[in-house]
NUTORVEX-579683 format. One record per residue (C-alpha): x, y, z. Coordinates in Angstrom, 1 decimal. Example, Ala and Ser with C-alpha at 12.3 -4.5 7.8 and 13.67 -1.06 7.14 Angstrom:
NUTORVEX-579683
px;py;pz
12.3;-4.5;7.8 .
13.7;-1.1;7.1 .
END
This chain:
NUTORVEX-579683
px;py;pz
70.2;109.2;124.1 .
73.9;110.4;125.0 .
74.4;114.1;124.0 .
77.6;115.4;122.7 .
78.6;118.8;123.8 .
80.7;120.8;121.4 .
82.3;124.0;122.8 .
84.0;126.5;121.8 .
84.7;130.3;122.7 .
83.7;131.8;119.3 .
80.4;130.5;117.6 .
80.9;131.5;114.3 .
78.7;131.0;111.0 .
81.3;128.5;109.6 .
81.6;126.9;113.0 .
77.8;126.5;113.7 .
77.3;125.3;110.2 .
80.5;122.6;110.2 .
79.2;121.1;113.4 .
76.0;120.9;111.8 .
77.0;119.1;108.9 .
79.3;116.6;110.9 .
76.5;115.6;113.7 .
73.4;115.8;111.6 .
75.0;114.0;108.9 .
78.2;112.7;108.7 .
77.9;111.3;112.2 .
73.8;111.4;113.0 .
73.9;112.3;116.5 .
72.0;114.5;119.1 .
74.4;117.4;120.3 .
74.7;120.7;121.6 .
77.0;123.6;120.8 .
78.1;126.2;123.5 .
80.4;129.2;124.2 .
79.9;128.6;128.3 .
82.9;127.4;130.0 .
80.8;126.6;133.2 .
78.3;124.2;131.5 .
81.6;122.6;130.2 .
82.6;121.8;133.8 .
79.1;120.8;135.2 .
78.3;118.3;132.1 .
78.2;114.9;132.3 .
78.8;113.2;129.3 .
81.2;113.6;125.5 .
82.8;116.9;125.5 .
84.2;118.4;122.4 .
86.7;121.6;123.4 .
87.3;123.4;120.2 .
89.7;126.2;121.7 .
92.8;126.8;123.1 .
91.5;126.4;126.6 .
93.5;123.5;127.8 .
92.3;123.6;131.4 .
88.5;122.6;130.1 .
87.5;119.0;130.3 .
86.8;116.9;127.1 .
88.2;115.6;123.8 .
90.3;118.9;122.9 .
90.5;120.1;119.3 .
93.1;122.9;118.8 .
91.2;125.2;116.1 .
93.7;126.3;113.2 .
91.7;129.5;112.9 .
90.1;129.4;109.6 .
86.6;129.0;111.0 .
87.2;132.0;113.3 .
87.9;133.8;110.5 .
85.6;136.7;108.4 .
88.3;136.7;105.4 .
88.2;135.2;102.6 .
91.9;134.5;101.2 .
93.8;132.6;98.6 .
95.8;129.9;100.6 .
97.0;126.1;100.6 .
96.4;124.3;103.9 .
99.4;121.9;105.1 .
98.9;118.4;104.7 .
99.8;115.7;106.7 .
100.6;112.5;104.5 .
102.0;110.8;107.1 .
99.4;108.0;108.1 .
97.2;106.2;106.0 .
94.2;109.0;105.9 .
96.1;111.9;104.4 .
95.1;114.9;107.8 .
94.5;118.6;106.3 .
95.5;121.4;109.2 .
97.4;119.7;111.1 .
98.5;121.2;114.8 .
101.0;119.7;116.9 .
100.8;116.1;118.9 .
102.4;118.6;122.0 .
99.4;118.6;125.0 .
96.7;116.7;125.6 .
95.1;116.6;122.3 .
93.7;113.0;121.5 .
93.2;114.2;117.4 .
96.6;115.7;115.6 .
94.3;117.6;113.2 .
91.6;120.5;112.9 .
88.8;118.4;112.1 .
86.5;121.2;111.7 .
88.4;123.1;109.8 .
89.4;120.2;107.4 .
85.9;119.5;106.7 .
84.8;122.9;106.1 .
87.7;123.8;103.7 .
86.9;121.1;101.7 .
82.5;121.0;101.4 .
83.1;124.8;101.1 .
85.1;125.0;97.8 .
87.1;127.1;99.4 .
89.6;126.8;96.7 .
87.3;127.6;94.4 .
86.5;131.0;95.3 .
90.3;131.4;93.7 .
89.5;130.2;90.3 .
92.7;132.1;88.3 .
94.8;130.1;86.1 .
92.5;127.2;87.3 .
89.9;126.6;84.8 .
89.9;125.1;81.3 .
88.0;127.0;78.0 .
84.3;126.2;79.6 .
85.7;128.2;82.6 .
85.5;124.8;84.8 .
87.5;124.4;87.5 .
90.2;121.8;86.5 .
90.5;118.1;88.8 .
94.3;118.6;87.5 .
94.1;122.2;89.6 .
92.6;120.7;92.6 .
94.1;120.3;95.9 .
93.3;116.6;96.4 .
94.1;115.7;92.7 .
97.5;117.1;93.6 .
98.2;115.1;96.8 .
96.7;112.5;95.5 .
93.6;111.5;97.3 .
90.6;112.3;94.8 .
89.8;109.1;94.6 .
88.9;109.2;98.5 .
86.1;110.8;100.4 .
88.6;111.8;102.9 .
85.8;114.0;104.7 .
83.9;110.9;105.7 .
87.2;109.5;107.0 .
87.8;112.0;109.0 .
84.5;112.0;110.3 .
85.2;108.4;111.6 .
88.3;109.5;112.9 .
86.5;111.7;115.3 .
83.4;109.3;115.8 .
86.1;107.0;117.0 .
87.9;109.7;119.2 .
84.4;109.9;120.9 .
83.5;106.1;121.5 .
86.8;105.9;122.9 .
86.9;108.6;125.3 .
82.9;107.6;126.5 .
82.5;104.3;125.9 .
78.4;104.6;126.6 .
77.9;106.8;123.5 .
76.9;104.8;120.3 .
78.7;105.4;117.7 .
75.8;105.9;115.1 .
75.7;103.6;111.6 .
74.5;105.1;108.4 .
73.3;103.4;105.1 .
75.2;103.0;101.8 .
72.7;104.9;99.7 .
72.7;104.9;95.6 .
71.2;107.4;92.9 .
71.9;106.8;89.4 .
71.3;110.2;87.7 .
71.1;110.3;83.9 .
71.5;113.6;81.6 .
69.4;114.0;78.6 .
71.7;116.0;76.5 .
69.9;114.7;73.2 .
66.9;112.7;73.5 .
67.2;110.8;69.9 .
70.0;110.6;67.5 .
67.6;110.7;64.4 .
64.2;111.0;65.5 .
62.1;114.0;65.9 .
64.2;116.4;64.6 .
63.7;119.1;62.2 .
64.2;118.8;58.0 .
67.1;121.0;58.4 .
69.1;119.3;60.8 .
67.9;115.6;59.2 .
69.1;117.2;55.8 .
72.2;118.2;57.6 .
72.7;114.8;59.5 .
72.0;112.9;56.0 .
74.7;115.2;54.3 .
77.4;114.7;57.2 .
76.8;110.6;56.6 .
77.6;110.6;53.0 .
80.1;113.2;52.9 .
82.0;111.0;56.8 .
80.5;107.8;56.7 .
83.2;106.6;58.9 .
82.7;109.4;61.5 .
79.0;109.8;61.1 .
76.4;107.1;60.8 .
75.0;105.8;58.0 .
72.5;107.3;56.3 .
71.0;103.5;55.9 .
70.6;103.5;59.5 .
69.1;107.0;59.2 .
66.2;105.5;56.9 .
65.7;102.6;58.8 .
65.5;104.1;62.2 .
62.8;107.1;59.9 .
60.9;104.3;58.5 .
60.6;102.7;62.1 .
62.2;99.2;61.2 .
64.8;100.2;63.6 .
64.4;102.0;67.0 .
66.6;105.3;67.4 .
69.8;104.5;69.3 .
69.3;107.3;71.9 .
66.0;105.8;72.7 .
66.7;103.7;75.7 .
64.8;105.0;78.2 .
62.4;102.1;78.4 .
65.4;99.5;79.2 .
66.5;101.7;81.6 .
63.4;102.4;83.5 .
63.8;98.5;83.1 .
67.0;97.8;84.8 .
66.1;100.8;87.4 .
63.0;98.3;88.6 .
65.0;95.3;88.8 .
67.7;96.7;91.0 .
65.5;98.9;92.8 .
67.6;101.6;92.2 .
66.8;105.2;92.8 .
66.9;107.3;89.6 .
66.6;110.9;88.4 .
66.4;112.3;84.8 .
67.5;115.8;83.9 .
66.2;117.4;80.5 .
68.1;120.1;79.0 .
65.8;122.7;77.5 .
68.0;125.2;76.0 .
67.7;127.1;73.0 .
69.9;125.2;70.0 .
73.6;125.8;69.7 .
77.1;125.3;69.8 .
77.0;123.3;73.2 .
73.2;122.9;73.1 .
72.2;120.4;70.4 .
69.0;118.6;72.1 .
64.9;119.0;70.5 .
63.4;122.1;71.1 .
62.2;122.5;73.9 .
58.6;123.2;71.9 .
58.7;119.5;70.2 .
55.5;117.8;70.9 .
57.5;114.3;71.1 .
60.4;115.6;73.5 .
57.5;117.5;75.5 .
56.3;113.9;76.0 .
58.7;112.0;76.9 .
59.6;114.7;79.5 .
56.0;114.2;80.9 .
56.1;110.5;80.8 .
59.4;110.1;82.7 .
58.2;112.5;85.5 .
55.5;110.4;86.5 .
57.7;107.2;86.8 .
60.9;109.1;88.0 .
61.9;112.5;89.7 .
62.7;115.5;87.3 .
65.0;117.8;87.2 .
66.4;120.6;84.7 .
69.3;120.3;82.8 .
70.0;124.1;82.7 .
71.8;124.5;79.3 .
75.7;125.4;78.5 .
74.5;129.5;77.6 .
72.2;129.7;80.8 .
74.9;128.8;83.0 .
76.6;132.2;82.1 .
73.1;134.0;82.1 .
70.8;134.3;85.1 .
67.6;135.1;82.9 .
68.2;132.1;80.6 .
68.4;129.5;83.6 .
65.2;131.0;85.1 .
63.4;131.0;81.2 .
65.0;127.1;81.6 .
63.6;126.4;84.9 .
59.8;127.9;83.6 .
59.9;125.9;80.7 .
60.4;122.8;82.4 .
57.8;123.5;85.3 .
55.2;124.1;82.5 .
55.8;120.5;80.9 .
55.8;118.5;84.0 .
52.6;120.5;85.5 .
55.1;121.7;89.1 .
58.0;123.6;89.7 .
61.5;121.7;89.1 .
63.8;121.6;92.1 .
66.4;119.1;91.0 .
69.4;120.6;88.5 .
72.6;119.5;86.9 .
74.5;122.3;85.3 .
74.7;121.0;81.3 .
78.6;120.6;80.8 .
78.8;120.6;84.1 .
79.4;124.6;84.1 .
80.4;125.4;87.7 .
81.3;128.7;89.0 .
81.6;129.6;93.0 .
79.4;131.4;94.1 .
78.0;132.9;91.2 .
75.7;129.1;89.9 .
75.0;128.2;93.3 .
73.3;132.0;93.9 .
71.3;132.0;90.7 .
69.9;128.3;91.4 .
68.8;129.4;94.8 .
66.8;132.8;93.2 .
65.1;130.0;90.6 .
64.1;127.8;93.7 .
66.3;125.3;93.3 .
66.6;122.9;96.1 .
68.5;120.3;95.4 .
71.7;120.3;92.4 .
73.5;117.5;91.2 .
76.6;119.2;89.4 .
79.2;119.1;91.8 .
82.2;116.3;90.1 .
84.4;116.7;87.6 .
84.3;116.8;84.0 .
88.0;114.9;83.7 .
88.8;113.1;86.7 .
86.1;110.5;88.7 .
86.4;111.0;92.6 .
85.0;112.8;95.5 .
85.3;116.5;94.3 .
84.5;118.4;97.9 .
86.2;115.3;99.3 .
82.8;113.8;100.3 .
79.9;111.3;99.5 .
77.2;112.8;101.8 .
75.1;115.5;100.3 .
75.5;118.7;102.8 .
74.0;122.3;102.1 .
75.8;125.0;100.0 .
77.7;127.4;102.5 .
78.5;130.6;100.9 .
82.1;131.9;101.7 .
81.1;135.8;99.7 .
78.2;136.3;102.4 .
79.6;133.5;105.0 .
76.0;132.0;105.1 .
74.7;128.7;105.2 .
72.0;128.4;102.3 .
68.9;125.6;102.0 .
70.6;124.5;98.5 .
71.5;120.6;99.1 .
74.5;119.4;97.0 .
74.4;116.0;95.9 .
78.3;115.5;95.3 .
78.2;113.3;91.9 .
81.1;110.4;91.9 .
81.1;108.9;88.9 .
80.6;110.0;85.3 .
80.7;107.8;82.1 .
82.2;110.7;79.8 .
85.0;111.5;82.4 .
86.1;107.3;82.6 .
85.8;107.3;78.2 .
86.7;110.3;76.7 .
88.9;111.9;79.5 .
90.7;108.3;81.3 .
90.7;106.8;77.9 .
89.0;103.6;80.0 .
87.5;100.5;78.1 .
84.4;99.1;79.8 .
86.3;96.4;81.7 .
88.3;99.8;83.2 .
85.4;101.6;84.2 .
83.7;98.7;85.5 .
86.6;98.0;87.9 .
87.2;102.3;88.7 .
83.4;102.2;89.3 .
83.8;99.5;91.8 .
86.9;100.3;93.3 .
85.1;104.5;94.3 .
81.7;102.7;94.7 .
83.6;100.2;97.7 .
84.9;103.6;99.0 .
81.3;105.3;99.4 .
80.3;101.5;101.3 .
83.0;101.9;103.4 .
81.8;105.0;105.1 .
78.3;104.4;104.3 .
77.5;107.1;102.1 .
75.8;108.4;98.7 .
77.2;107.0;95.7 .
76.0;109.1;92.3 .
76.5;108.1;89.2 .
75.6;110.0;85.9 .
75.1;108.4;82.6 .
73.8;109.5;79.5 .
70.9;107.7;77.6 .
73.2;107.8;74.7 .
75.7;106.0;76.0 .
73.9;102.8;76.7 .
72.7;102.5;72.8 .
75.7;99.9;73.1 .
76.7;100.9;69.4 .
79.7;103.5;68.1 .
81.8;104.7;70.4 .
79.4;103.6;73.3 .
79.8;99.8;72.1 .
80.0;97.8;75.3 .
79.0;100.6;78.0 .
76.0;99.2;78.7 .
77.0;96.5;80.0 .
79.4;99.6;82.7 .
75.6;100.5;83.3 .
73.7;97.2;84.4 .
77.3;96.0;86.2 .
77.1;99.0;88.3 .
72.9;99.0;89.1 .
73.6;95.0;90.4 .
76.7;96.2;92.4 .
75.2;98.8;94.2 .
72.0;97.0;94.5 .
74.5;93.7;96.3 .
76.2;96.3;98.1 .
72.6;98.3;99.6 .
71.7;95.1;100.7 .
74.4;93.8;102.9 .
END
């Protein structure tokens, strides 16, 4: 197998872990990274020169600086909108440079949050970072996974400089994650909050429902509308789709309105989904300001399933750099699902391939995988104002993106949203269109 060489003079943290990211994942390759200007000249194969060495053989990469760097500052990278793959640090075409961008750098601005890290005058009343604040909502490529692009670029770059390397083919990949915010809209709950639910009905029947429904669902001649999980353990085996459920466990409140974490019923259904599906917690809206809480969260949920959780999805999706990221790792999290925004459907960290979590406040590269989400149901209803036939045709349109460059799509529903009645009348239908086209698209 042809081995790429990657050099450069100064093998830095956010270097070493870029290159890692692009080769191992974005472009699955064998390579080797050096600072040694004299294997350079004796190797016989791809060369990448990452420096400002133009005498060195190879495909030459003039580094903008950022990953040289041991700073961590507030600034906007320039933009080159020029082509049809909008180019972040862009360097002059001057010399013998086959790529007119940092690629490195590019890609590490944007899987780091570097932006992030700058949250002030950013975030909205949950303290989320806004999509409207974001650097690719503002130059308009959100809807892109320009980091996979760019990958190709330089793939390309490669294969054409050394036409006996292979350029490597990945595998469109789906996960269809649902969140658990409420497990039933009338069953299992406590006589205060069924007396409270009863009252809200008669006093709002228009904005509450009706408290017939209520007795029929209690006396068990209807089923509860937030009790779908069998038809979508259902559609999950037809399309042979990869799922994950994540619970919320919380103590009630304000933002945190699902069963105790004690019912008997909820306790179940927890257990009976883990040994179909993978599991993950669902830390709650108050434990993603409190470290203790998200580890009381985490110990709650590894007694239920009988093993210790390592799948999460913020609840709200409560993000804060670096602060949620750190306090996952100390509960043992490996893997978190959180990353998309609340508002806006797109490519967050400008990607579709999951890549570790690199922390810019101790410039280290951690074993927390991020899954980046693409897709949420909430963000295309409430936030885009979409009907289903919209969000069917967004869905497809981001999910053709992720084929494109053969990467992860994720979705995230809600098992409330497919009860196909109130405001969720005709979302199931989003649901099973989007299982059958990723399943058509996996199978190309």
């Amino acid at each position: 197998m042809t081995v790429i060489l990657i050099y450069s003079n100064n093998l830095s943290p956010r270097l070493n872990y870029t290159v890692r990211y692009i080769f191992n994942d974005l472009i699955p390759t064998t390579f080797q990274v050096t600072n040694d200007p004299d294997l350079v000249t004796r190797f016989n194969g791809p060369i990448i020169n990452y420096s400002d060495n133009n005498e060195l053989p190879g495909l030459h990469i003039f580094p903008h600086g950022l990953l040289f760097s041991e700073k961590l500052v507030d600034f906007v990278p320039q933009i080159d909108n020029s082509g049809e793959i909008p180019l972040l640090f862009p360097v002059s075409t001057s010399g013998k440079s086959e790529l007119t961008f940092d690629v490195f750098a590019a890609v590490f601005w944007m899987v780091s949050r570097y932006e992030e890290y700058f949250p002030k005058g950013k975030t909205d009343i949950h303290g989320r970072f806004r999509a409207e604040a974001s650097f690719a909502f503002q130059h308009h490529f959100l809807q892109r996974p320009v980091v996979d692009l760019w990958a190709e670029l330089l793939a390309d770059a490669i294969a054409t400089k050394w036409p006996q390397w292979e350029k490597p083919m990945r595998r469109f990949r789906y996960i269809s994650t649902i969140d658990v915010d409420n497990a039933y809209a009338i069953l299992h709950k406590s006589m205060l909050r069924k007396m409270t639910a009863s009252f809200r009905s008669i006093m709002n029947p228009r904005k509450n429902r009706p408290i017939s429904v209520r007795k029929e669902v209690l006396k068990g001649q209807k089923p509860d509308p937030y009790d779908t999980y069998a038809e979508m353990e259902k559609m999950h085996e037809t399309y042979n789709v990869e799922a994950v459920f994540f619970f919320l466990l919380g103590d009630y409140g304000k933002f945190d309105k699902n069963l105790s974490y004690r019912n008997v019923n909820y306790r179940a259904l927890i257990r009976d989904t883990s040994k179909k599906v993978p599991v993950g917690i669902h830390p709650s809206y108050k434990a993603s300001g409190a470290h203790k809480m998200l580890e009381t969260e985490v110990k709650r949920l590894s007694k239920i399933i009988g093993e210790s959780p390592f799948r999460s999805r913020f609840h709200y999706l409560r993000l804060t750099f670096p602060q949620s990221y750190q306090w996952l790792i100390d509960t043992g999290i490996k893997e978190d699902y959180t990353l998309t925004y609340h508002s806006r459907a797109g490519f967050r960290a400008g990607t579709c391939t999951p890549f570790r979590f690199y922390d810019l406040s101790s410039e280290n590269e951690t074993n927390l995988k991020i899954f980046p989400t693409t897709v949420m149901e909430v963000s295309l209803k409430q936030y885009q104002e979409q009907t289903p036939k919209e969000a069917i045709e967004t869905i497809n349109r981001l999910m053709m993106e992720v084929k494109k460059v053969n990467g992860t799509f994720v979705s995230l529903f809600h098992n409330e949203s497919l009860s196909d009645s109130g405001e969720w009348k005709g979302w199931k239908k989003v649901f099973k269109s989007m299982l059958k086209k990723a399943g058509e698209l996996r199978d190309e």
